[in-house]
Wavefront OBJ file of the C-alpha trace (Angstrom):
o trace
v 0.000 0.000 0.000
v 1.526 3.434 -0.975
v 0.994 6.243 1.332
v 0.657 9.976 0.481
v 3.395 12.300 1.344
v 1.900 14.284 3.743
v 0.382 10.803 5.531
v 3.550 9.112 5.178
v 5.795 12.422 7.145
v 2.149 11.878 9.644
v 3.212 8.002 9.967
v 7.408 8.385 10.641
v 7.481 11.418 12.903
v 4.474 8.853 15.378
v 6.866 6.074 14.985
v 9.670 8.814 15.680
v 7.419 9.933 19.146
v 7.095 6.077 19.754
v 10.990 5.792 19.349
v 11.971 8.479 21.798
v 13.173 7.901 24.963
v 11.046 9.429 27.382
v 12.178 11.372 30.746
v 10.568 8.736 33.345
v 12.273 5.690 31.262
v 15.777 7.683 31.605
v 15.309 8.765 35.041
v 14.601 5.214 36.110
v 17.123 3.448 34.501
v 20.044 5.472 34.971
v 18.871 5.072 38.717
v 18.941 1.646 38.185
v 22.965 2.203 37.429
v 22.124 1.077 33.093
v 23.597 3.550 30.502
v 22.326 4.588 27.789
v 25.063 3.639 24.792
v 24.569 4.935 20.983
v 26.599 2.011 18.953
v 25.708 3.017 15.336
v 24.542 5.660 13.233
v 20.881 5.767 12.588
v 20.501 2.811 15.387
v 18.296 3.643 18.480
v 20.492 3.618 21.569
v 20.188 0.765 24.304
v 19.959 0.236 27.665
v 23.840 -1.521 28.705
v 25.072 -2.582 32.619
v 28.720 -1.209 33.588
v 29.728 -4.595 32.980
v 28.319 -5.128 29.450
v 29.646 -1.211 28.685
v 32.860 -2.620 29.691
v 32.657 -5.743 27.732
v 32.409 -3.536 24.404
v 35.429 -1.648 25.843
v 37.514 -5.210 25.872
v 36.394 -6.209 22.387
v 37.622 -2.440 21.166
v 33.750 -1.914 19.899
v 33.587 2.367 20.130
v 30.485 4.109 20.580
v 28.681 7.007 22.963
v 27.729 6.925 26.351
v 24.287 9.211 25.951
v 23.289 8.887 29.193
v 24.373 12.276 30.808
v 23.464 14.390 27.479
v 20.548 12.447 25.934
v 17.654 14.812 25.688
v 13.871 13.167 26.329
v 11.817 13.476 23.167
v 14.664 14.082 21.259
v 13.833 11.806 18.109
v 11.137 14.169 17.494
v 13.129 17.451 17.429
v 15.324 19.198 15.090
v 18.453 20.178 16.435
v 19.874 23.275 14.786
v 23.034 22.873 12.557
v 26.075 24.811 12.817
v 27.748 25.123 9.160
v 31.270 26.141 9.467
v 31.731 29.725 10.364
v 35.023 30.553 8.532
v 36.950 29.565 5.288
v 40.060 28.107 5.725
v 43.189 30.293 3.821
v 46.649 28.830 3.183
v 48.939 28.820 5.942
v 50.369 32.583 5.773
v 51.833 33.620 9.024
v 54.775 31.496 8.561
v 57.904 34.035 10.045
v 55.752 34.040 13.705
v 54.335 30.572 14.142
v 58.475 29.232 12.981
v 59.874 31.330 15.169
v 57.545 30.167 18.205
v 57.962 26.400 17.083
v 61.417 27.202 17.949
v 60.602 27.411 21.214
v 58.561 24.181 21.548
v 60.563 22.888 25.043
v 60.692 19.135 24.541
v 62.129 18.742 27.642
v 58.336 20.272 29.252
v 56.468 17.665 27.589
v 58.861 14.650 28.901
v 58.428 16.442 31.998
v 54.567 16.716 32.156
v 54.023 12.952 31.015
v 56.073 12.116 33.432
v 53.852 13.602 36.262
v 50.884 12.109 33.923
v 51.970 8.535 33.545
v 52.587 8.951 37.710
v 49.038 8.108 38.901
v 48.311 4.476 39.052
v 45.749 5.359 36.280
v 43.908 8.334 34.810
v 40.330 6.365 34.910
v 37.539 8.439 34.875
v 35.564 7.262 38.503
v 38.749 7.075 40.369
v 40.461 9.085 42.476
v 43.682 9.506 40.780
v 41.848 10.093 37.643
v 40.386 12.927 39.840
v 44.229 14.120 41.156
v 44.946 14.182 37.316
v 42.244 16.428 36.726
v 44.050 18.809 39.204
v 47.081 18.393 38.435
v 46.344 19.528 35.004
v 44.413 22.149 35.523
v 47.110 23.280 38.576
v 49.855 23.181 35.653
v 47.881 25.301 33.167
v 46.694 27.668 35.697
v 50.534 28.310 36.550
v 51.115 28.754 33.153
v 48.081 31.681 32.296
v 49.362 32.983 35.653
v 53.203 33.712 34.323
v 51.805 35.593 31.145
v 49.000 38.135 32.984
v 49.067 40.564 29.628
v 47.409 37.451 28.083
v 44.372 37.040 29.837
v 44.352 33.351 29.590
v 42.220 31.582 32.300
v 41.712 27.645 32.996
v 39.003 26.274 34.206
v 37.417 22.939 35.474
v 33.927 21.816 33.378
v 32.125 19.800 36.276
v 30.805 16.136 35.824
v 28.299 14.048 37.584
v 31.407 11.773 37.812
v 34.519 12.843 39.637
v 36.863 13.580 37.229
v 36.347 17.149 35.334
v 37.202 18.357 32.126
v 39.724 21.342 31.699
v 38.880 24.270 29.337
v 42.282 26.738 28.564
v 41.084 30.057 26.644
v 43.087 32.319 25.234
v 40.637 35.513 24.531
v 40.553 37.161 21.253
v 39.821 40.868 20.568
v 36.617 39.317 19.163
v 34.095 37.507 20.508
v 34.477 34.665 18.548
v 34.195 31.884 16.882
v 36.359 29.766 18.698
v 39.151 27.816 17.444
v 39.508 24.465 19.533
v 42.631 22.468 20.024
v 41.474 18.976 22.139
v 43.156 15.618 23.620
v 41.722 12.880 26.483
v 43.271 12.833 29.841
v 41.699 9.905 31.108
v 43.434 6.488 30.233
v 41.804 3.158 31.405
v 43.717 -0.079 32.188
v 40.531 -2.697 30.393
v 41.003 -5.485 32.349
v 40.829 -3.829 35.558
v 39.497 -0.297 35.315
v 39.239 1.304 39.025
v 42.451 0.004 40.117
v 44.448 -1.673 37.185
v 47.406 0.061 36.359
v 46.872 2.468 33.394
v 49.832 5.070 32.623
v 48.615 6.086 29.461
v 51.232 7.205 27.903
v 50.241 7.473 24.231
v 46.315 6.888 25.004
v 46.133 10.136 25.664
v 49.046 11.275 27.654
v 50.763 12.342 24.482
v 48.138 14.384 23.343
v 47.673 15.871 26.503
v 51.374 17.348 26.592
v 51.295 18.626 23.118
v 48.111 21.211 24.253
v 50.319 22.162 27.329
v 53.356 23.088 25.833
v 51.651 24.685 22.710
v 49.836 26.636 25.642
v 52.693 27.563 26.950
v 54.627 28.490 23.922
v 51.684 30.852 22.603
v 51.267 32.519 25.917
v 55.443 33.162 26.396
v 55.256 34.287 22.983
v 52.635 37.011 23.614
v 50.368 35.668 21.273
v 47.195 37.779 20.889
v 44.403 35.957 18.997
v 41.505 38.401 16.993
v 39.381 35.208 17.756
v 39.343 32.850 21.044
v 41.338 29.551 21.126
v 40.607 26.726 23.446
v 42.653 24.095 24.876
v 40.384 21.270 26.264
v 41.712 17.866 27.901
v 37.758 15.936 27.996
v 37.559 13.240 30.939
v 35.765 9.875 30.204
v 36.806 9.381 26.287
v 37.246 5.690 27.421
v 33.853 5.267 28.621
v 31.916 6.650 25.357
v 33.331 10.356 24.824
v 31.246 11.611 28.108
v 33.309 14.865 28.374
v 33.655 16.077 25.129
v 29.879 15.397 24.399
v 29.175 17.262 27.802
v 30.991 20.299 26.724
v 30.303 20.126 22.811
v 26.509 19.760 23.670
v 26.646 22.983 26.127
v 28.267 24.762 23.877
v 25.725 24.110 21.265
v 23.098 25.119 23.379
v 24.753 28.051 24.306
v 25.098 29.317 20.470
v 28.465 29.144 20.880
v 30.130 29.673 17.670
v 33.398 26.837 16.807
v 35.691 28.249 14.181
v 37.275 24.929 14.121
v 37.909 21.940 16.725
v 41.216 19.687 16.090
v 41.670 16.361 18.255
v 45.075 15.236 19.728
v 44.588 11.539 20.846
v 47.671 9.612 20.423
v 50.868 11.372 18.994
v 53.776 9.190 19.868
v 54.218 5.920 18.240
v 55.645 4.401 14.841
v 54.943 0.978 14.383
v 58.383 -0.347 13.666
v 58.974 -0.461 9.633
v 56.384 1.687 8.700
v 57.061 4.888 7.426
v 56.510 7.548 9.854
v 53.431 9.731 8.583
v 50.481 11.418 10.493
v 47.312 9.987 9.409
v 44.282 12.484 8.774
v 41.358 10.178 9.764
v 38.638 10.716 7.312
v 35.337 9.926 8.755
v 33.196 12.302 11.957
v 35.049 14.957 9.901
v 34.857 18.397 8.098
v 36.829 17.258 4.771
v 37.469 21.186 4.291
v 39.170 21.498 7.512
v 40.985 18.373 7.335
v 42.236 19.414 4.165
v 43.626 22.887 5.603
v 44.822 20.717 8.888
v 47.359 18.934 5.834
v 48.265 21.945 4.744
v 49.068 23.077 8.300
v 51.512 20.165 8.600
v 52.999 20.513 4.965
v 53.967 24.092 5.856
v 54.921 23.074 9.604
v 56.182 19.747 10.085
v 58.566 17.562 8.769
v 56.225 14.761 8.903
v 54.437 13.731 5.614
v 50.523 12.867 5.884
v 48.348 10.705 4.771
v 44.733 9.667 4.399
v 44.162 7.139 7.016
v 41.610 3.945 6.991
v 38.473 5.020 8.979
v 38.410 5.423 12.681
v 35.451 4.329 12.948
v 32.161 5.009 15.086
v 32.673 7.088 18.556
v 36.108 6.878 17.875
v 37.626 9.821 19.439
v 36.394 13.208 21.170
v 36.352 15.058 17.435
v 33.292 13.388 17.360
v 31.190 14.778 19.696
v 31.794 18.338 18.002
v 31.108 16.521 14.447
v 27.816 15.176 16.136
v 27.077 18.645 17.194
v 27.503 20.262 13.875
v 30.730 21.974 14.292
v 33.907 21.478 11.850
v 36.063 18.913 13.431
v 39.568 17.403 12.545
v 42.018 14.339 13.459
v 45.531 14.275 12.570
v 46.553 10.443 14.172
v 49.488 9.062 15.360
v 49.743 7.055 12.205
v 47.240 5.354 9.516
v 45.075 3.665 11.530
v 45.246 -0.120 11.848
v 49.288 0.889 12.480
v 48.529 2.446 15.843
v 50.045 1.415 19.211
v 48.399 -1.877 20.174
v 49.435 -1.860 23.620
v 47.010 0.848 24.877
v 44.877 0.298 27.628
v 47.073 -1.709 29.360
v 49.634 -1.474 31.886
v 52.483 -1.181 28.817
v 51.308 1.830 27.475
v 54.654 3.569 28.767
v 57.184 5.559 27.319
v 59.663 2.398 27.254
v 56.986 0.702 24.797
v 58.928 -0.331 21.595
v 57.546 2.230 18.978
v 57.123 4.972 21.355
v 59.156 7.927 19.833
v 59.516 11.350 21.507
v 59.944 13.360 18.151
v 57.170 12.128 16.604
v 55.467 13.467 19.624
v 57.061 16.448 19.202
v 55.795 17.380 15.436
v 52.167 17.549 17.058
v 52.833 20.286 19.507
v 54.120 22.239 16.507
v 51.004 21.368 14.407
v 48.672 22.586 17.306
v 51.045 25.696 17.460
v 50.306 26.048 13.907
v 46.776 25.108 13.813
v 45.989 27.976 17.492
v 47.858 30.572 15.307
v 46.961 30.333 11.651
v 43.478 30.305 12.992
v 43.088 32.310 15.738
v 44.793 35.641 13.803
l 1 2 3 4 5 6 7 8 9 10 11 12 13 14 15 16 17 18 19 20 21 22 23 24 25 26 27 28 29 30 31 32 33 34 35 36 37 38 39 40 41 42 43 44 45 46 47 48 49 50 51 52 53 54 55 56 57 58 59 60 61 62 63 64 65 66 67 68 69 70 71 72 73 74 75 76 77 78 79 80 81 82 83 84 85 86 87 88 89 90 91 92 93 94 95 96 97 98 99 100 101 102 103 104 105 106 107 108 109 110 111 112 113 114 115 116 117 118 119 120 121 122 123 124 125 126 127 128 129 130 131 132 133 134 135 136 137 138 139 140 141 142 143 144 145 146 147 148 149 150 151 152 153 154 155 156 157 158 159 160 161 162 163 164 165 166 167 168 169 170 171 172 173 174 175 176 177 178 179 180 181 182 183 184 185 186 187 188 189 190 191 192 193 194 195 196 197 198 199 200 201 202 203 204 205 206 207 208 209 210 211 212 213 214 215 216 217 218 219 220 221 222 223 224 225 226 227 228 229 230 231 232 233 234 235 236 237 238 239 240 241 242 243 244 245 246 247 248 249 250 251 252 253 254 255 256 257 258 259 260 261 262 263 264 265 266 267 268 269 270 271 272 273 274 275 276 277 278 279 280 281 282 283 284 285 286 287 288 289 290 291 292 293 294 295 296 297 298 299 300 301 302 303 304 305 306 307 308 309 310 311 312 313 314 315 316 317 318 319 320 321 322 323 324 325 326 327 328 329 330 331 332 333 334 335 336 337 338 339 340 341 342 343 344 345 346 347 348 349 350 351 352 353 354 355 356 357 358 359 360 361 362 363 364 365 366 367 368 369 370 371 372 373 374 375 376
């Protein structure tokens, strides 16, 4: 039987109403301790235990933990779409960003990984995933607090859980939109998440370091952005991308306007005989900012890049900001498929075969780049 337009849009958006989650259903489960977890696109989310949401952790299966930011009734709305607010121009302030690469202080990052990989893990419900959270933010705020003139502040984005998020802004002479340079901070040992032994190293300590000394470097150099730029280390990317939804959904609601948002998860490993690339993951992106984030690193780096092999669904914080609308970017430690298999685990160290400090390195001078290029 055929339907008519108009009684066909009638039909989907009561099936759509039917679909929805309602308020008293989330309200009772989530006190029941179930989570509400998103696994595919275009696939209603379901009801999971903390056991079974760590089960799909194990077998490496990403996806969204909706439970903090799902919105009752949402199947039938229509959530409004941000198009990219700005074009993206060639690289063209080459003689400042080189000369504040120069500065780029390996010896800080080694330095602030080490104080990372410290805690016994970085997990997102424990308490040294908590101390982590303050140590971080401790560390920036010293930072903002040697460069005044800057007017750089750091603050802590509150959870439901105990670890926070961490939002560095550099203000503009404008309002906005803001350019958005992220990375994880939480790292999660899968076999035994609470209390297993999780330094984190790569997954995500290496991205981590790169936003603090590119922090650093801009604010030492005096750097004065027309338009903000944001450094934000998200807690609970292991657990489905709970921070970086948290913030990219208030922001959202807030109008907030996102220039552009570039991920930093996992900078600092070369598979042994593979040639050493950075791998532009192509899906949950903006393919015109991806594109200007290879030109960033043609211009910057000595690295070449590459298309990389999908990511895959919920695969990194970029993500939630894609989901949301906003122009989002991933330059990876490699193609992926060649990444460092030994994360979450208790071998995720710095000793790990593959791990390589100046591969790390070239990704604190692309999210020099990246802060600059964009922010002027």
């Amino acid at each position: 039987m055929k339907l008519s337009s108009s009684l066909l849009s009638l039909v989907l958006a009561a099936v759509s109403v039917r679909a929805a989650i309602s308020e008293a259903e989330l309200k009772e489960n989530t006190a029941k301790g179930l989570r509400l977890i998103s696994l595919e696109d275009g696939v209603d989310p379901v009801w999971k235990t903390e056991d079974e949401k760590l089960e799909l952790m194990r077998a490496h299966r990403n996806f969204f933990d909706m439970t903090e930011v799902y919105e009752p009734n949402a199947a039938t709305a229509s959530p409004k779409s941000f198009a990219p607010l700005a074009t993206y121009p060639s690289p063209s302030h080459q003689t400042a960003v080189n000369a504040i690469i120069k500065t780029i202080n390996l010896s800080n990052m080694q330095n602030y990984l080490g104080n990372l990989t410290a805690f016994n893990n970085r997990y997102y419900k424990s308490t040294t995933g908590a101390a982590a959270t303050d140590w971080i933010a401790k560390t920036a705020g010293d930072i903002a607090a040697r460069y005044p003139a800057s007017g750089a502040t750091v603050t802590v984005f509150k959870h439901s859980w105990v670890q926070g998020s961490i939002i560095a802004r550099i203000p503009g002479t404008t309002s906005g939109p803001v350019t958005i340079i992220g990375a994880h901070m939480d790292s999660i040992n899968s076999s035994n998440p609470m209390n297993g032994r999780a330094p984190g190293a790569d997954d995500d300590g290496s991205g981590s370091v790169n936003l603090m000394e590119a922090f650093r470097a801009l604010l030492a150099a005096g750097f004065k952005p027309t338009t903000p730029v944001e450094f934000q280390w998200y807690s609970g990317e292991e657990a489905g991308l709970l921070g970086s939804q948290a913030i990219a959904k208030s922001y959202k609601a807030a109008g907030t306007q996102v220039k552009a948002m570039m991920q930093l998860d996992m900078t600092a490993y070369v598979k042994p005989g593979v040639k050493e690339v950075i791998g532009l993951v192509p899906d949950y992106v903006d393919a015109g900012l991806t594109s200007y984030v290879g030109s960033i690193i043609d211009t910057y780096s000595t690295l070449d890049w590459t298309t990389s092999p999908k990511c895959g669904y919920g695969c990194s914080d970029h993500a939630s900001w894609y989901n949301q609308g906003y122009p989002s970017a991933f330059p990876f430690e490699s193609r992926y498929g060649d990444h460092n298999p030994l994360i979450h685990s208790a071998s995720d160290t710095i000793t790990a075969t593959g791990f390589s400090w100046s591969h790390l390195f070239e990704y604190a001078k692309v999210a020099v780049a990246f802060a600059y290029e964009l922010g002027i």
